[in-house]
N, CA, C and O of each residue as an XYZ file, in Angstrom:
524
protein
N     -32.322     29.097    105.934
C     -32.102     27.731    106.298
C     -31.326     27.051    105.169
O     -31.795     27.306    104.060
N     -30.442     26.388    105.171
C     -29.432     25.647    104.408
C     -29.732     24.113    104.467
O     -29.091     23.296    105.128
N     -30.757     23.867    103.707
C     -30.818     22.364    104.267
C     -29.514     21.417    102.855
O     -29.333     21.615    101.653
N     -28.991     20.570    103.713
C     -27.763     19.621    103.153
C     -28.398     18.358    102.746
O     -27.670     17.848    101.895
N     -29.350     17.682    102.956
C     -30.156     16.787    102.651
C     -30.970     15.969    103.059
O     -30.568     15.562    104.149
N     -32.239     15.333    102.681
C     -33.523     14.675    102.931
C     -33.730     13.707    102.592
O     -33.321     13.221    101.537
N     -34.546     13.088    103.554
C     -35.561     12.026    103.592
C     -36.542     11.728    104.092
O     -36.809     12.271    105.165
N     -37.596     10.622    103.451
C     -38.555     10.577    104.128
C     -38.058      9.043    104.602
O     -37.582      8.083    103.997
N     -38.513      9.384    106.374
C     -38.943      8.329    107.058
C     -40.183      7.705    107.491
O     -41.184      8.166    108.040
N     -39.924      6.768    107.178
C     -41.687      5.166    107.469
C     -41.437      4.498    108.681
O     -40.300      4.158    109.009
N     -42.394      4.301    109.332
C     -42.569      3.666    110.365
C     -43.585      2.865    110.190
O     -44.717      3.179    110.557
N     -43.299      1.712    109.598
C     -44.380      0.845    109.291
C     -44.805     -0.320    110.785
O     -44.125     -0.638    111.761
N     -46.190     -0.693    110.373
C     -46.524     -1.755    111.634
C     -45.831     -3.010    111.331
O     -45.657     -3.796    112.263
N     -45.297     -3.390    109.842
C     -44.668     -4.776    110.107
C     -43.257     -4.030    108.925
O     -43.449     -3.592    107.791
N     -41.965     -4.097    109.645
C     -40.862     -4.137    109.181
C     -40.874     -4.707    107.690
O     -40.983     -4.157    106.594
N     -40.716     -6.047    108.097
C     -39.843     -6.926    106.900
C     -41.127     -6.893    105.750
O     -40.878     -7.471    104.693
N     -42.575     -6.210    105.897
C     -43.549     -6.409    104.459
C     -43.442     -5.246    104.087
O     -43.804     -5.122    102.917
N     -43.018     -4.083    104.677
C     -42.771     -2.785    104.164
C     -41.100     -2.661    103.413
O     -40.957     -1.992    102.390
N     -40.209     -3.207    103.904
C     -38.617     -3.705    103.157
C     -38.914     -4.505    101.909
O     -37.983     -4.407    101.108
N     -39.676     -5.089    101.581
C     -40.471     -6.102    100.839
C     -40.886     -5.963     99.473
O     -40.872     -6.461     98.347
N     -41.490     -4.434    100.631
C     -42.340     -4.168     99.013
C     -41.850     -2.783     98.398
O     -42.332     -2.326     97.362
N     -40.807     -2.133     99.165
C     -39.907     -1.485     98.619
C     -38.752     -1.742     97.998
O     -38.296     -1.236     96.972
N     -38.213     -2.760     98.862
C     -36.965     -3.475     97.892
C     -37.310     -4.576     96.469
O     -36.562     -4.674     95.496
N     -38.391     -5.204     96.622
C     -39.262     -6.435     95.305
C     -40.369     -5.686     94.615
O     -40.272     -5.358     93.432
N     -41.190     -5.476     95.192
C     -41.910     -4.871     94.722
C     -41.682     -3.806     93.693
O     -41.741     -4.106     92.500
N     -41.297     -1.961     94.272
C     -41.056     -1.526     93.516
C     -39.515     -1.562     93.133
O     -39.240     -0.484     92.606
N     -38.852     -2.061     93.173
C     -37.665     -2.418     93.088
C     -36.471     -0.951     92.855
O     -35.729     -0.537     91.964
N     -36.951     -0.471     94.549
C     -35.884      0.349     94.823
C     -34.440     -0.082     95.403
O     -34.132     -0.930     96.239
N     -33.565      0.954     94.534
C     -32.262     -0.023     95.490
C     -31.306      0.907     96.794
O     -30.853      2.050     96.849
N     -31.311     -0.199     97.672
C     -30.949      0.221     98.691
C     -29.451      1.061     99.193
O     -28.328      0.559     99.239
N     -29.776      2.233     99.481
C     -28.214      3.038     99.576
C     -27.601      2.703    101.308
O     -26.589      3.307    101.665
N     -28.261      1.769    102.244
C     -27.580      1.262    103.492
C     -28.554      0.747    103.966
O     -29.708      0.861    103.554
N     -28.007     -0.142    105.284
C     -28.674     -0.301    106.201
C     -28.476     -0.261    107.355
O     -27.693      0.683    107.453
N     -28.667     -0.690    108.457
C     -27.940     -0.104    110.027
C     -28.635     -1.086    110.523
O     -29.368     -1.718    109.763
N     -28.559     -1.405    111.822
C     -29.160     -2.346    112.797
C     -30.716     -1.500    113.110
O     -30.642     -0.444    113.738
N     -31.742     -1.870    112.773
C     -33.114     -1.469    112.622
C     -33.746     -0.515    111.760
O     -34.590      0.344    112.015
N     -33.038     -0.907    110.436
C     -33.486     -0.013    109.297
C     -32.728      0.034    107.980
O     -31.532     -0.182    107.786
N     -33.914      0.443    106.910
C     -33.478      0.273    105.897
C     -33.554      1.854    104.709
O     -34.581      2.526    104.619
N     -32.819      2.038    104.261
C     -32.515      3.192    103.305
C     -32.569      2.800    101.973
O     -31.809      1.921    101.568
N     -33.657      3.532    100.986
C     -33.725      3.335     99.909
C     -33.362      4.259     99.053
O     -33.671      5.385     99.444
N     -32.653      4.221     97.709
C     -32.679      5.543     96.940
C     -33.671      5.762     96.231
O     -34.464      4.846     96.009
N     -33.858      7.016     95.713
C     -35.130      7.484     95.873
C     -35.378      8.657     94.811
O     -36.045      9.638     95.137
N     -34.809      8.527     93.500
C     -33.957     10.095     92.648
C     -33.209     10.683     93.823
O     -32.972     10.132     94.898
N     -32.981     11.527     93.549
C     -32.698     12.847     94.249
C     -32.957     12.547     95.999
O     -32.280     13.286     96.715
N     -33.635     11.796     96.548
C     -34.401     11.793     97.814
C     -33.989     10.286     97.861
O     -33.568      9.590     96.937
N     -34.287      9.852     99.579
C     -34.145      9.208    100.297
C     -35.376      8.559    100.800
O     -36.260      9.328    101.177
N     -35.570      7.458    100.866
C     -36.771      6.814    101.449
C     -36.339      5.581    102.550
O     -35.939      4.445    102.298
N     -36.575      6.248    103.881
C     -35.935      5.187    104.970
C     -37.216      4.084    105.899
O     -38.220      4.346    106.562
N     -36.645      3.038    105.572
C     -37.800      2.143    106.333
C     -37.277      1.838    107.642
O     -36.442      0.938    107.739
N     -37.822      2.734    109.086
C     -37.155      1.974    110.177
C     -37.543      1.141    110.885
O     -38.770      1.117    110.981
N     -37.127      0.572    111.326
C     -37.418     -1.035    111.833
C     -38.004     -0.681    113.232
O     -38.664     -1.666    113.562
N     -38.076      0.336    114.279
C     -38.516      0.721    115.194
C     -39.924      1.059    114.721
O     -39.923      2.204    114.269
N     -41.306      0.402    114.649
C     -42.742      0.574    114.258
C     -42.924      1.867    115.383
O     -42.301      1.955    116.442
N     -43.890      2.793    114.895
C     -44.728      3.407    115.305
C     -45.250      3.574    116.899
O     -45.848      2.502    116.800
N     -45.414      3.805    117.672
C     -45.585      3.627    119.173
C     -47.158      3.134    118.659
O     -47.674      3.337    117.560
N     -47.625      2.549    119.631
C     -49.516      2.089    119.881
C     -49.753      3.153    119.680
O     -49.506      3.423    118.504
N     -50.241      4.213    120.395
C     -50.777      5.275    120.399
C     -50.412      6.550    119.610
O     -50.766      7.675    119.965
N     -49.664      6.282    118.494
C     -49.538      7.551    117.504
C     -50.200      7.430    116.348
O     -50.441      6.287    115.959
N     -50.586      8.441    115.642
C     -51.618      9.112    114.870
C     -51.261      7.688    113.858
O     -50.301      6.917    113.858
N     -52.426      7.753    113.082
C     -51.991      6.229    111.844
C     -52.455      7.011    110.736
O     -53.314      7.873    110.921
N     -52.057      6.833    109.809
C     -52.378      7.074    108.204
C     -50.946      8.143    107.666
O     -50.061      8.370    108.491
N     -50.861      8.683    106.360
C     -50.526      9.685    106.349
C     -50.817     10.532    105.170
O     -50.859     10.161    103.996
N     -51.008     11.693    105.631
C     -51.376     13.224    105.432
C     -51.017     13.366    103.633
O     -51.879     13.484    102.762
N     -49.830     13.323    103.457
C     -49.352     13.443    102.180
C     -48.912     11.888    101.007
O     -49.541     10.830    101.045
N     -47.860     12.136    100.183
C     -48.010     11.414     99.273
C     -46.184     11.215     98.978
O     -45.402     12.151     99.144
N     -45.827     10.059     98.599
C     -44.585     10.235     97.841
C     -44.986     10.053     96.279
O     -45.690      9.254     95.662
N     -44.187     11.197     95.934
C     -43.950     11.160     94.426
C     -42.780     10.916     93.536
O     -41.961     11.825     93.396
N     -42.669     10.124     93.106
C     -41.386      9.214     92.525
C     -41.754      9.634     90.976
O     -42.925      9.698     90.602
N     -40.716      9.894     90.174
C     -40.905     10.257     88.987
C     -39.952      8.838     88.201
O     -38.833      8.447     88.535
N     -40.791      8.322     87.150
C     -40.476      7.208     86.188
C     -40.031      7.413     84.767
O     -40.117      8.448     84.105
N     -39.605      6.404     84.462
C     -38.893      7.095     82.925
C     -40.746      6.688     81.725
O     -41.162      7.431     80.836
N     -41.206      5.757     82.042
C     -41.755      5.432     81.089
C     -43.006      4.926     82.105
O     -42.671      4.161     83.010
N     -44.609      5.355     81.998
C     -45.450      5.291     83.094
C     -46.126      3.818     82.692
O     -46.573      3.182     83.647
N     -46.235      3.254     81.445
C     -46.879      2.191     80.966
C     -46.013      1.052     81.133
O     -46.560     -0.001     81.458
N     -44.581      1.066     80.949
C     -43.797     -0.041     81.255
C     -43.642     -0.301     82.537
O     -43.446     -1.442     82.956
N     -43.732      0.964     83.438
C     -43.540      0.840     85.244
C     -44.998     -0.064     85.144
O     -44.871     -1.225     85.534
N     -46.225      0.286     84.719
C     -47.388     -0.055     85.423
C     -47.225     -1.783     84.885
O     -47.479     -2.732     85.626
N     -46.785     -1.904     83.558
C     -46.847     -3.639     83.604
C     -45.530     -4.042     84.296
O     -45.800     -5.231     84.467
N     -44.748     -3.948     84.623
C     -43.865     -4.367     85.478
C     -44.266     -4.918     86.786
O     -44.269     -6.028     87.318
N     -44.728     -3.276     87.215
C     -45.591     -3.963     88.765
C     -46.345     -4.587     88.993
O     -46.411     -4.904     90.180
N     -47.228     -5.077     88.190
C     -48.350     -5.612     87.779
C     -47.714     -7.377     87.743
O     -48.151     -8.345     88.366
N     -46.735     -7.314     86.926
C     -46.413     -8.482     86.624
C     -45.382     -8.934     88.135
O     -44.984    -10.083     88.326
N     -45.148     -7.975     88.906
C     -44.326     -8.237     90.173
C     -45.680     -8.844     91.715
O     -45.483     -9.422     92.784
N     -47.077     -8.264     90.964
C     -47.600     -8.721     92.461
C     -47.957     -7.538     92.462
O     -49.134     -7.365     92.146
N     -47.348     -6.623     92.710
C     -47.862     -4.906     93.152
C     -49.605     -4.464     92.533
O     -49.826     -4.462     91.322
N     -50.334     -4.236     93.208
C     -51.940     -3.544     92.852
C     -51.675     -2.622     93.078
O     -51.019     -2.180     94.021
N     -52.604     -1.691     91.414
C     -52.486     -0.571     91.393
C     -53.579     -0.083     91.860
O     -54.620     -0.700     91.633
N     -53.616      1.161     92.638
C     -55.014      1.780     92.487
C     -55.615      2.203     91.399
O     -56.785      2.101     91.029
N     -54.712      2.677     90.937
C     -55.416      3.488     88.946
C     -53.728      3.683     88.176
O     -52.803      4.410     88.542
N     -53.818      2.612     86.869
C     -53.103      2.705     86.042
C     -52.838      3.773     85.927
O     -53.249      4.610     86.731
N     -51.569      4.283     84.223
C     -51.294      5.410     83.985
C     -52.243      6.220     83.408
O     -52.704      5.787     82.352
N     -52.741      7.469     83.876
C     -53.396      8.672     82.871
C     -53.150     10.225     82.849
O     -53.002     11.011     83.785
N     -53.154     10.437     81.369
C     -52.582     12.030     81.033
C     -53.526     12.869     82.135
O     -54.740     13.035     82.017
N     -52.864     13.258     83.007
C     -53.485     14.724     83.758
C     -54.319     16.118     83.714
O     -53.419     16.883     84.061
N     -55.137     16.710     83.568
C     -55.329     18.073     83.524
C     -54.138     19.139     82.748
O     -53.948     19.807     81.732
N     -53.329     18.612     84.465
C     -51.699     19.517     84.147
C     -50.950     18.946     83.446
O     -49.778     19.213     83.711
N     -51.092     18.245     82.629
C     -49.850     17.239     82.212
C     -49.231     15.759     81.813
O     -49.252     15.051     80.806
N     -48.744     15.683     82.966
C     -48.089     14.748     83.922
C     -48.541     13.402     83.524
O     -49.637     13.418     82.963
N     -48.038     12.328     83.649
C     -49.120     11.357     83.360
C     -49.081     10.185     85.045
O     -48.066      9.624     85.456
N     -49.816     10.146     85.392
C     -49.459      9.779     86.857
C     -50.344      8.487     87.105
O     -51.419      8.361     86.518
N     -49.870      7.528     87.989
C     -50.512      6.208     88.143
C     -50.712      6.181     89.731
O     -50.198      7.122     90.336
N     -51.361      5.266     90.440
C     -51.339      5.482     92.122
C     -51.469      4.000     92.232
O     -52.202      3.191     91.663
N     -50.304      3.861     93.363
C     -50.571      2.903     94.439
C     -50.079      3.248     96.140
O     -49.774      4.336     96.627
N     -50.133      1.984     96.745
C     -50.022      2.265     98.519
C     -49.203      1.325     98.903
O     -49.278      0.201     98.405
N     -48.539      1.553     99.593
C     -47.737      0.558    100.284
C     -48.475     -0.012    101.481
O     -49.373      0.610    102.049
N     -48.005     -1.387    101.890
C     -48.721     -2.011    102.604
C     -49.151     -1.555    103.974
O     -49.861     -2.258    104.693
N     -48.617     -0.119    104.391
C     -49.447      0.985    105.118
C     -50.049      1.609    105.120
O     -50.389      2.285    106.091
N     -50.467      1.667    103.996
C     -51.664      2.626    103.292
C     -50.975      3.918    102.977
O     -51.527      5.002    103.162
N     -49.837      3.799    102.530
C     -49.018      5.509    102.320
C     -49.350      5.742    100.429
O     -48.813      5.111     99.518
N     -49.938      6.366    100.363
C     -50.188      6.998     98.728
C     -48.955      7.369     98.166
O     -48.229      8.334     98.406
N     -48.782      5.918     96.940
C     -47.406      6.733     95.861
C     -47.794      6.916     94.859
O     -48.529      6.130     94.260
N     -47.403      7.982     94.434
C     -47.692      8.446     93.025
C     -46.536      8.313     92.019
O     -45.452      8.624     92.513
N     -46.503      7.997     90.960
C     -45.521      7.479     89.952
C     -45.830      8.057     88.914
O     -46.835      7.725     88.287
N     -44.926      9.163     88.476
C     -45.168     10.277     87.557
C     -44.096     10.059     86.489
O     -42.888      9.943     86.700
N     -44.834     10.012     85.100
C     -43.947     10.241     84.248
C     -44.065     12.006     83.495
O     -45.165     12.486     83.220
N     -42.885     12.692     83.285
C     -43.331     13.965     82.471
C     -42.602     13.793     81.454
O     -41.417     13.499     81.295
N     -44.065     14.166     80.302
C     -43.647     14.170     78.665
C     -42.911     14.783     78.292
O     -43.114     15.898     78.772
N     -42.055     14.798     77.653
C     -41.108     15.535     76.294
C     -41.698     16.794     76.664
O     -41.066     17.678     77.243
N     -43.127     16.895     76.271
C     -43.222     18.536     75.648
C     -43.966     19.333     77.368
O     -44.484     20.449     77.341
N     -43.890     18.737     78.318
C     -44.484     19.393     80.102
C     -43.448     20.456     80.045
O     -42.282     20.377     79.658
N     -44.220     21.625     80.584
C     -43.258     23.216     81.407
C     -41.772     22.154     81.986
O     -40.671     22.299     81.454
N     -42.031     21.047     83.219
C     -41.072     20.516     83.714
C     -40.204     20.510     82.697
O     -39.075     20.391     83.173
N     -40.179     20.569     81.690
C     -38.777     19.577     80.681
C     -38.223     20.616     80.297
O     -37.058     20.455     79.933
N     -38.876     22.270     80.205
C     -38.613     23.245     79.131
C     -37.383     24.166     80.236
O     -37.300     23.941     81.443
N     -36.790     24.876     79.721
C     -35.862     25.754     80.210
C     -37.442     27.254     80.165
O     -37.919     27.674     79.111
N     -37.670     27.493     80.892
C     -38.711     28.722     81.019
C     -38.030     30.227     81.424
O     -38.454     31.382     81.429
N     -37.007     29.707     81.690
C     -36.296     31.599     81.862
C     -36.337     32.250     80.879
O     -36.262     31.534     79.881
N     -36.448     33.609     80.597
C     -36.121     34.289     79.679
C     -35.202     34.619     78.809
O     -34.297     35.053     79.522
N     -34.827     34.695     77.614
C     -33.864     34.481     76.821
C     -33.166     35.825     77.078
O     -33.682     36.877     77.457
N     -32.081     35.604     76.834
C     -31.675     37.152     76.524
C     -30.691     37.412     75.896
O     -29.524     37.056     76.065
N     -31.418     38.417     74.714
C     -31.137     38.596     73.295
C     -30.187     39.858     72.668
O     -29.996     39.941     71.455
């Protein structure tokens, strides 16, 4: 499979508080928009808010998580903080690593906001040298 590129799409119950709190809130910036929807950049990834909500009768919550990686996890957390945004749990060093903070968007979708240290596997070149 050759995939050319991704995104995740939201189907939130109210449009313009989910655009809201992606565009003010965490202050993603927007790579388009179209007549019933909005496209955010996202690193590497795409995060699309479409303006067409959810049918009544489809499943509600969701399953997984977006993970957005930050340059600095303590300056993101007073930023948002100082924007309105509630966190679920400030920044803390991980098990694995990572130092990761959690919040939800006003759908209840779990984001995780990861910073990785200088010295994480992520940062290191791990292939084998060859000598």
């Amino acid at each position: 499979m050759d995939i050319l590129s991704s995104r995740i799409i939201l189907r939130p119950v109210d449009y313009e508080r989910t655009v809201e709190f992606y565009r003010d809130g965490l202050e993603l910036a927007i790579a388009r928009e179209y007549p019933g929807g909005t496209v955010f950049f996202a690193g590497q990834s795409l995060i699309e808010v479409a303006g067409h909500a959810r049918a009544a009768d489809a499943r509600t919550g969701f399953a997984g998580a977006l993970w957005l990686q930050v340059r600095d996890a303590d300056e993101t957390a007073a930023a948002l903080v100082a924007r309105g945004v509630a966190l679920d749990r400030g920044p803390v060093r991980e098990p694995w690593g990572l130092i990761e903070m959690w919040l939800r968007d006003p759908d209840d979708v779990p984001i995780v906001l990861v910073q990785v240290p200088g010295d994480h596997p992520l940062r290191r070149d791990t292939r084998p040298h060859k000598d």
